[in-house]
Structure formats: C-alpha cells, structure tokens
C-alpha positions in Angstrom: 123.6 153.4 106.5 126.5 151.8 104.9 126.1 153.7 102.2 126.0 156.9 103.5 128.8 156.3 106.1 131.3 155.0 103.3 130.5 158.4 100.8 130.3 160.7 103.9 133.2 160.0 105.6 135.7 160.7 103.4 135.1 164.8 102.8 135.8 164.9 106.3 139.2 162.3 106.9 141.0 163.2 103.0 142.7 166.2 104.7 144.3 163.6 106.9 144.8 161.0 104.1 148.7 160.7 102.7 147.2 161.7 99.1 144.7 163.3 99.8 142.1 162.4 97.0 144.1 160.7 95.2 144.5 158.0 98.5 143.4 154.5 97.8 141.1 154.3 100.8 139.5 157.5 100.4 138.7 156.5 96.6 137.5 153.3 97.7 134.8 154.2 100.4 133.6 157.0 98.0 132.5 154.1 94.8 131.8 151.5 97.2 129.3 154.1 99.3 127.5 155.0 95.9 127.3 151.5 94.6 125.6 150.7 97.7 122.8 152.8 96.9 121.0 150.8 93.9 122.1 148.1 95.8 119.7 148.8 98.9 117.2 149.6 96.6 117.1 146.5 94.4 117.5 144.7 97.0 114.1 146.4 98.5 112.0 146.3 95.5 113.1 142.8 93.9 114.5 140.6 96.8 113.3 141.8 100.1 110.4 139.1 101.5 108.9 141.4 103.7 109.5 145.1 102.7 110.5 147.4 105.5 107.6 150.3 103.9 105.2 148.8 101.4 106.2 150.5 98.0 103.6 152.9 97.7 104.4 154.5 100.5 107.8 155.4 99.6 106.3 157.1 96.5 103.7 159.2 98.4 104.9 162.8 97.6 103.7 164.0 101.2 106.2 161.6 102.8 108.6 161.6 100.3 108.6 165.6 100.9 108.5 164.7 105.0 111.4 163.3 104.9 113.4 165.7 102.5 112.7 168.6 104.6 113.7 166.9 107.7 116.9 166.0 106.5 117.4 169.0 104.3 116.3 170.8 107.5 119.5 169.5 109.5 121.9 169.2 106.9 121.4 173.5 106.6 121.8 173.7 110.3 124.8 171.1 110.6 126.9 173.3 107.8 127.4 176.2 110.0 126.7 175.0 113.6 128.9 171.7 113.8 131.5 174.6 114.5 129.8 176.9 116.4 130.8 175.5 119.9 134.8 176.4 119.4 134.2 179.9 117.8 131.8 181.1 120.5 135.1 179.7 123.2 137.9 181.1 120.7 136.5 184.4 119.0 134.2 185.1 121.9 136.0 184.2 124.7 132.5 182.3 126.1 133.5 179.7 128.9 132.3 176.2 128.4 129.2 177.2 130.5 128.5 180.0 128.8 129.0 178.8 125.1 126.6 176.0 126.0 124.0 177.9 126.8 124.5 179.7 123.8 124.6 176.9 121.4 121.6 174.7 123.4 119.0 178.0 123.0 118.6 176.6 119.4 117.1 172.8 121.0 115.7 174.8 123.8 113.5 177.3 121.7 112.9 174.3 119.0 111.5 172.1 121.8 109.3 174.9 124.1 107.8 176.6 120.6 106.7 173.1 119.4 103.5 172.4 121.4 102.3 175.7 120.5 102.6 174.5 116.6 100.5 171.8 117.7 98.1 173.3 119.3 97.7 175.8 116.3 97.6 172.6 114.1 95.0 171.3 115.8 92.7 174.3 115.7 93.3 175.1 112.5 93.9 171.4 111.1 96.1 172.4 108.1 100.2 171.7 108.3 101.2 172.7 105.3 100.7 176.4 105.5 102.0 176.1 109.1 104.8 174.7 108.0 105.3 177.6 105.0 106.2 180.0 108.1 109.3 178.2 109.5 110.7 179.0 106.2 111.7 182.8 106.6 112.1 182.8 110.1 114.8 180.1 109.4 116.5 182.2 107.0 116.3 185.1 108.8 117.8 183.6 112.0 120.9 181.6 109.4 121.4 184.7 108.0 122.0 187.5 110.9 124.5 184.6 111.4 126.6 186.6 108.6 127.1 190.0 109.6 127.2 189.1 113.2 130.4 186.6 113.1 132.5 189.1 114.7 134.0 189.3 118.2 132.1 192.8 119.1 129.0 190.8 118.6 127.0 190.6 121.9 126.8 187.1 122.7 122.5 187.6 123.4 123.0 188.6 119.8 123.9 185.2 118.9 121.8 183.6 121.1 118.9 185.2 120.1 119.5 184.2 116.0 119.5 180.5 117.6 116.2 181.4 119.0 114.8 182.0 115.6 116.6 179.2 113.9 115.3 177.0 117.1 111.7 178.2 116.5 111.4 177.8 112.6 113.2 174.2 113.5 110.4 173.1 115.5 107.5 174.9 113.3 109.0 172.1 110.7 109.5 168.9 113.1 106.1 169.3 114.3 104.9 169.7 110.6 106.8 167.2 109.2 106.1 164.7 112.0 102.4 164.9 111.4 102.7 165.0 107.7 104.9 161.7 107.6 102.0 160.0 109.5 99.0 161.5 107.5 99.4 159.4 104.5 99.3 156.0 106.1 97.6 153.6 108.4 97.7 152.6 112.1 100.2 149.7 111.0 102.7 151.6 109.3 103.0 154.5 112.0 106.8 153.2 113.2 108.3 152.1 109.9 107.6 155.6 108.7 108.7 157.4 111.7 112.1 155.2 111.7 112.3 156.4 107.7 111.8 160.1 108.8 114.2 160.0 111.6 116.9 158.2 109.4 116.8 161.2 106.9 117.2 163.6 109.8 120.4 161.8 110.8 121.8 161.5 107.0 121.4 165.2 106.7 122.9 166.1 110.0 125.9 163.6 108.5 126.0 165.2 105.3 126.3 168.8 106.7 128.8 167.8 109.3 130.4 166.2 106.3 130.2 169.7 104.1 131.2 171.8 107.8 134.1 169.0 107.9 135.8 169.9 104.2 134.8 173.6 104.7 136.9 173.4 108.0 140.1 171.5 107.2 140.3 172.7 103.5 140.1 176.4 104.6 140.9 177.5 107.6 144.6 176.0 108.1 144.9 177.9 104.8 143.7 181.4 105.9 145.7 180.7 109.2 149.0 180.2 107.4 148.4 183.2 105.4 147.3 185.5 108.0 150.0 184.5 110.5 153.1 187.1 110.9 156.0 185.6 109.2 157.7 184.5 112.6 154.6 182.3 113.9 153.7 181.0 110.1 155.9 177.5 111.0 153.6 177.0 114.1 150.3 177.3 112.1 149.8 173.4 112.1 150.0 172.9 115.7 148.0 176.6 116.1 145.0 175.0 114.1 145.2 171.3 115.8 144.9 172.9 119.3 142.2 174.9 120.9 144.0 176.0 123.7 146.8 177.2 121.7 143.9 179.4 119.8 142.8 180.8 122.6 145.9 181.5 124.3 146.8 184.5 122.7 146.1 187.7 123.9 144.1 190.5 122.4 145.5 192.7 120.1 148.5 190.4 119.0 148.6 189.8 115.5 148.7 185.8 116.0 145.2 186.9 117.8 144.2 188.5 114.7 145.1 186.1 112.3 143.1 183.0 114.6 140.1 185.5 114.9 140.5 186.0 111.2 140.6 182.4 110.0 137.6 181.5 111.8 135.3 184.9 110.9 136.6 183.6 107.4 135.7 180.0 107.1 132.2 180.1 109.4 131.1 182.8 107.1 131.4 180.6 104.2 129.8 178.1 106.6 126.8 179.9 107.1 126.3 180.9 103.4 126.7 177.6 102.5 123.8 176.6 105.5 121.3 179.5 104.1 121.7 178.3 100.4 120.0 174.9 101.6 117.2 176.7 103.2 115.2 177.6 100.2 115.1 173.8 99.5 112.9 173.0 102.6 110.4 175.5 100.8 110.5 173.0 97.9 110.0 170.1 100.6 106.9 171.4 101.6 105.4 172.8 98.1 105.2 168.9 96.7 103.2 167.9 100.4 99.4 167.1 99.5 97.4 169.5 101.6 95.7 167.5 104.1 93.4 168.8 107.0 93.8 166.4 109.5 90.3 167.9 111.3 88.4 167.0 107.8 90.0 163.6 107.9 89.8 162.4 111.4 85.8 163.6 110.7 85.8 161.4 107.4 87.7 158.2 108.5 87.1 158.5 112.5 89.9 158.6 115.3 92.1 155.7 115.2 91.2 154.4 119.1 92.2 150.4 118.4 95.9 149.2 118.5 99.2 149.7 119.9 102.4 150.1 117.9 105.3 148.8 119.2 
C-alpha cells in the first residue's frame, strides 16, 4: 500500500508542487514507491514466516487474471468518472440531487443486475464466457460517453450509458469474484478475497491518479486559452472554484469557455477510460475455464468450516 500510495500520489499533487517534476518531494515518493515494490515481494517469498497466500496461488493464471480485471476494471471507470460529479453540476446545470442520481445509476444497475449473473452462473456453471459479455456492453456504455459530453445531452442520456457501464461492471465482479475463489481451498477463501479487493482499490487509485494529471495538466490550460482576453487573469481562481464555474450565465463567452474546458479535458478522460477496456478482455482470456457445476459434482460441496 505504501508502495502504491508513494508512486500514485504524485501525478495528482506535482501541479501544486513549486517545481513541478523537477520538486524534490515529488521525485522522492516516485523512486521510493517503485523501490518498494521488489521490496514487498522479497520480503514475501524469502523472509516472510507465514506467507499471506501460499506461492502457488499467486501464480495461478485464473487468479492472477481475477485480480487484473478487477483492478483494470476500476482503473477504466475511475479515468473518466472521478470527474463526472462536477460536470453533470457545471455543464449540465444538474443540482446536487439530481447529479447524484445520475452518477449512483452506475452502483445501482451494477448491484440489481448482479444476482441475475449469478443465477445464470449457476445454471449454466461456466464464468468465463459470462464474463466475455461485460466486455462490449462496457465499451459501449464508455464510449456513448464521447459524443454525448455536451450540454444539449439529455441527462437520461447519461444516465442510461451508466446503466450499461453499471451492468457490464457487475457481469465482471460476479465473475471475477467466483473465479478468485475457484482455484483454492476452503482455507484460503479470505486471503484471496482481501488480494482481489486490494487490486480493485489500486486501480480505482491509479485511474483517479491518471483523471487527477488529465484534470490539472489540461483543463486550467484550455480555460486560459478559451477565456476572452478581459477574464484571462481570473482563470486561476475560475478553475479553483466551482461556484465561480457555474456562476456564469448562458450564452456569455466566460460560459463558453468553462463549458469548453471541461467538454475538452473529459473527452480525453473518456478515451483514455475506453483504451483500458480491451485489457479486461485480456484478463479474462488467460482464466482456466472451470465449470463450477462439474466441480462441485467431482470434489463435493464444501459444507464444513467457517472463515473468519
């Protein structure tokens, strides 16, 4: 966690650094976070006295692949929708209710479609396949994203591509869930769950990371330049405050200019979120394809033992 938190943080917090990349700090988290890395790693395979996942675990392809799609699966999300809250209030003029429901139809469609998956899993006892078909729905619902970051854009418009991102989202957690369970025994149920969920949360860091550099690199840059010449030495304190941004009224060029900036920077937010996307297909391609009916009928239901 150290690791990631020390190479992370510093795409997000060199905008604000006195150098920039060039500042001392911000060169010092980034080699101390990647020296880190070997360092957790020998210290699990040479050092450790109790490993947290027995080695051969951690070089089972199908949970090796669990956990990259998980995290692969937030960090395409997180590049485009760690932003999405302010444009819905400042392009869309969405209150704070209203641009909540908005954003929370992705978690809400993710979390209604999911049992379905299951059910569908357990009929058909494959999750690999099922698991192949969050893939394009996924990409279709990052992609509308792209032509529909405008202001004329109906906001059921936008909810419903969070729908479809929401849907293929759970098709994968279910799938990837079960598939990061598959592989082991009754003992090691937690430590791989824990290991799954960790890669969930260091992909959601590194696309709020990429979202973060996408942000303040860009869009303080498009404002300045699309400001009228009179409002150009306010751009700063336009770009630090979202009350400012929405203060302007429609049809005034600083308006157009705010509206501008943002259609700008989330576009390249979203490209850069669907360019991740084909990378859960690779996820799943390297999972060993199981049927969990064939196997509970081979090695019996697991009806002894509790994990804490």
């Amino acid at each position: 966690m150290a690791a990631f938190c020390l190479f992370l943080l510093p795409f997000s917090l060199q905008q604000y650094a006195p150098n920039g990349w060039k500042t001392p700090y911000i060169i010092a988290m980034i080699v101390l976070g990647i020296l880190l890395f070997p360092a957790f790693y020998f210290w699990e395979a040479k050092i450790a006295p109790v490993q947290f996942l027995p080695w051969k675990f951690l070089k089972d392809r199908t949970i090796v692949g669990s956990c990259l799609l998980y995290g692969v699966m937030f960090l395409s999300i997180f590049c485009w929708n760690g932003y999405f809250y302010s444009y819905l209030l400042v392009v869309h003029r969405q209150s704070v209710t209203h641009a909540g429901y908005i954003l929370n139809s992705f978690s809400l469609a993710s979390s209604i479609f999911s049992p379905f998956v299951a059910w569908f899993i357990s009929w058909s006892g494959n999750f690999k396949w099922t698991a192949y078909t969050g893939v394009p729905i996924v990409l279709l619902g990052t992609a509308l994203l792209i032509p529909f970051r405008t202001p004329s854009t109906a906001p059921g418009v936008l909810a419903l591509t969070q729908v479809l991102v929401g849907l293929g989202t759970g098709i994968f957690a279910t799938c990837a869930q079960l598939a990061v369970m598959v592989p082991v025994t009754h003992q090691e149920i937690a430590a791989v769950t824990a290991l799954w969920g960790l890669f969930g949360s260091f992909g959601a860091s590194i696309g709020i990371a990429i979202a973060g550099a996408l942000w303040n690199n860009i869009l303080p840059q498009q404002l300045y330049n699309r400001l009228p010449e009179a409002s150009k030495i306010n751009s700063t304190i336009i770009f630090g405050d979202i009350s400012v941004q929405m203060s302007f009224l429609d049809g005034t060029p600083e308006r157009d200019a705010v509206v501008g900036a943002y259609a700008d920077v989330q576009r390249k937010m979203v490209i850069t979120g669907a360019c991740f996307v084909p990378l859960c297909f690779a996820s799943i391609w390297i999972w060993r394809n199981i049927n969990v009916k064939k196997l509970e009928e081979e090695k019996g239901k697991q009806t002894k033992g509790t994990v804490f």
